[in-house]
N, C-alpha and C positions, 0 to 999 in steps of 0.2 A: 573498514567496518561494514557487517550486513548492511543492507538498504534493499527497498522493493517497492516495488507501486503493486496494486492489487485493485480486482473487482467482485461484488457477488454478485451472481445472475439468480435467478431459480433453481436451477442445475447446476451450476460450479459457482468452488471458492477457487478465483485466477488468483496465482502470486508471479509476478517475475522479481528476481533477489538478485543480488552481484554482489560482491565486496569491493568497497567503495573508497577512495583515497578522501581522506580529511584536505580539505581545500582552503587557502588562506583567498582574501583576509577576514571572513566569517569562520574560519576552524570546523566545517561544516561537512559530512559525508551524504550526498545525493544520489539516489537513483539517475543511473545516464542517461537514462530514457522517458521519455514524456507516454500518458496512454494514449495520446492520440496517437501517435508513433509506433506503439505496442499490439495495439486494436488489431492491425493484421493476422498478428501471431496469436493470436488467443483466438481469431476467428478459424484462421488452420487448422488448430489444434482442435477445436469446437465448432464444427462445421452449422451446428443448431444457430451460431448467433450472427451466422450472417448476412443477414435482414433489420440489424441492429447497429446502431453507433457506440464509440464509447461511453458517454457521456448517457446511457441509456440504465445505466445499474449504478448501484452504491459503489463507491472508488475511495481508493485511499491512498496514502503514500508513507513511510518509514524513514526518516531522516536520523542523523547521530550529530548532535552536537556535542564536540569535543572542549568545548571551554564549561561545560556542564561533566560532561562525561555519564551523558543520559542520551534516549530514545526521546523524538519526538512525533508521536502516530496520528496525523493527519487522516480525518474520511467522515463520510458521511456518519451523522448521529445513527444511522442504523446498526454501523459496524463499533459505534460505540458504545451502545446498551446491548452490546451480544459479548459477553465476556468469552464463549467460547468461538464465538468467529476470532477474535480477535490471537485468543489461544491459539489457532488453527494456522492465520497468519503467520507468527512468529514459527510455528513447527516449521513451517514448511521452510523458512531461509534459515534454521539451525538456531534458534537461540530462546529465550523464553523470560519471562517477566523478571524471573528468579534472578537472572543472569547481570541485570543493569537497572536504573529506575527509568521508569515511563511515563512521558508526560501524555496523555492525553486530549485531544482539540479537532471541537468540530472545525469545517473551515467550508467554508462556502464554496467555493470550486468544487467538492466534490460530491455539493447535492445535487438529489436527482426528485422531478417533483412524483414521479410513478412509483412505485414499488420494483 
């Protein structure tokens, strides 16, 4: 299944996505990678942010629970009252609201107290 961790800065919406194997004994499809892990390659690719940590911007993460047979989109309440960030999101790893049901959840890990 899709999965992706994601950040918005000012200037970009980051997604990394993969297709993710449903893992027992949670039936659960995860991003392999952590942002702190990621942070590098988003800073290569966007040379602007590196004078920044990850944990500097709104973050999120896309999980697939298969004993639901739903999405579940973790991130800061910012990316959760932006319907179209969140649209932007899913464009980007292939898939769209239409496609599955979505649970959405703010979750504390991925606030950030600045803008």
């Amino acid at each position: 299944m899709k999965t992706a961790i994601f950040w918005k800065t000012p200037a970009h919406l980051i997604v990394f996505g993969e297709d993710s194997a449903v893992e027992p004994p949670l039936n659960m499809a995860d991003y392999s990678g952590s942002h702190i892990e990621k942070w590098a390659d988003a800073q290569k690719k966007h040379p602007d942010l590196k004078w920044y940590e990850y944990d500097d911007f709104p973050r999120g993460r896309l999980i697939w629970d298969d004993n639901l047979k739903a999405y579940y989109f973790y991130a800061d309440k910012r990316f959760l009252n932006d319907s179209a960030l969140i649209d932007s999101v899913l464009r980007q790893i292939g898939i769209s609201r239409a496609d599955y049901p979505f649970h959405f959840r703010n979750d504390s890990r991925y606030r950030v107290e600045n803008p």
